[in-house]
C-alpha positions as CSV (number, residue, x, y, z in Angstrom):
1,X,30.7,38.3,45.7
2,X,33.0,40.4,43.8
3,X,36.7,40.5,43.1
4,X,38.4,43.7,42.0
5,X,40.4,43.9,38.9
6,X,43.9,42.1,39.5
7,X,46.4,44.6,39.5
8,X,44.4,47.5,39.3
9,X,45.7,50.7,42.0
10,X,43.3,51.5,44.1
11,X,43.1,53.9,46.9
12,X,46.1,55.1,48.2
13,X,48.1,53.6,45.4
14,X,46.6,56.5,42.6
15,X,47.6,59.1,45.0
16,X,51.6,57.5,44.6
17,X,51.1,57.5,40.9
18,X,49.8,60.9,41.0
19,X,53.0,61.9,42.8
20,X,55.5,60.0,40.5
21,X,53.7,61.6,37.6
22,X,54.0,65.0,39.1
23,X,58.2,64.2,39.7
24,X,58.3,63.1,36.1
25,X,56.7,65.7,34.1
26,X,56.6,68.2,36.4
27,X,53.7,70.6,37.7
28,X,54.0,72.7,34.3
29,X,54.0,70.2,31.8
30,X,50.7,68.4,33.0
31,X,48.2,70.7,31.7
32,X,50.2,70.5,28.4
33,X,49.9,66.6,28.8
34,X,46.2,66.6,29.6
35,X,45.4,69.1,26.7
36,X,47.4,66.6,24.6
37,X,46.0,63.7,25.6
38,X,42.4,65.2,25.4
39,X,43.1,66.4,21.8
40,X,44.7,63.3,20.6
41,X,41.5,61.3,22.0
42,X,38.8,63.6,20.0
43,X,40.9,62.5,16.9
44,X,40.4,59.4,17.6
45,X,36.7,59.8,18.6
46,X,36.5,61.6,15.0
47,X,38.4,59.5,12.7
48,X,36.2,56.6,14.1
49,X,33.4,58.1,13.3
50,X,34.5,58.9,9.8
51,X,35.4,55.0,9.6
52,X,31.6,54.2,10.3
53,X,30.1,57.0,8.0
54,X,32.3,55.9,5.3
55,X,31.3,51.8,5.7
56,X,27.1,53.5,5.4
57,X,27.9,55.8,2.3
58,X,29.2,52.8,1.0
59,X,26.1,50.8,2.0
60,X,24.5,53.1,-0.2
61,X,26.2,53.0,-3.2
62,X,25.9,49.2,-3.5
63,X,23.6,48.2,-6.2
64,X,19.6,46.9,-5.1
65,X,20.8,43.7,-6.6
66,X,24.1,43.2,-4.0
67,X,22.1,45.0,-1.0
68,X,19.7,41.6,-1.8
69,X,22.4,39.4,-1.9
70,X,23.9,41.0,1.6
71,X,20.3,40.7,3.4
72,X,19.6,36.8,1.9
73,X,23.3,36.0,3.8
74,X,22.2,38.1,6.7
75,X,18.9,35.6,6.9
76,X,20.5,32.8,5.9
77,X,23.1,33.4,8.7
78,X,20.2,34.1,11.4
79,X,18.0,31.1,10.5
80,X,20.8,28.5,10.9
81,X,21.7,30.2,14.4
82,X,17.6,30.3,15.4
83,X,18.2,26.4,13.9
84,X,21.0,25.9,16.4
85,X,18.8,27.5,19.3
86,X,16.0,25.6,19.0
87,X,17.7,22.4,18.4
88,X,19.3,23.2,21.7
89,X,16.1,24.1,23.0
90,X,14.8,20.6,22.1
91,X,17.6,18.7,24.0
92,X,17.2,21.1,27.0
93,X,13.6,19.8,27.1
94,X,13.4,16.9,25.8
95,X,16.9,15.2,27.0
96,X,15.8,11.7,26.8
97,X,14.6,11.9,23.0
């Protein structure tokens, strides 16, 4: 069983915002507001992108010596969540013990 989204329009209720819209902006302003809205979205998209290229080229740049030191915390930080699995795991199993 599914519930729908509380509060989310649906049906009918998009074609009253789509009306109220139209009063408010007015038939010739929406392709102005859709061009907008799509431009302002593909700088987003971009500068987002730019924010993850920037974290890699600075991936790169770190010395051998910290990208070790990063990868040891990355294991570290995965063998004490497998630790946490598998003791979990053992009480699953093995509740009476």
């Amino acid at each position: 069983m599914t519930y729908p989204l509380i509060g989310m329009p649906e049906g009918w209720e998009w074609l009253v915002l789509l009306v109220i819209v139209v009063l408010v902006f007015g038939a010739a302003k929406l392709p102005d507001l859709a061009r907008g809205s799509g431009q302002a979205l593909r700088i987003f998209k971009a500068e987002a992108r730019g924010a993850k290229e920037d974290e890699v080229k600075a991936k790169a740049l770190l010395s051998p010596e910290a990208r070790q030191a990063e990868e040891a915390e990355k294991l570290a930080t995965l063998d004490a969540k497998q630790a946490e699995l598998d003791a979990e795991r053992a009480k699953i199993t093995n509740p009476d013990g």
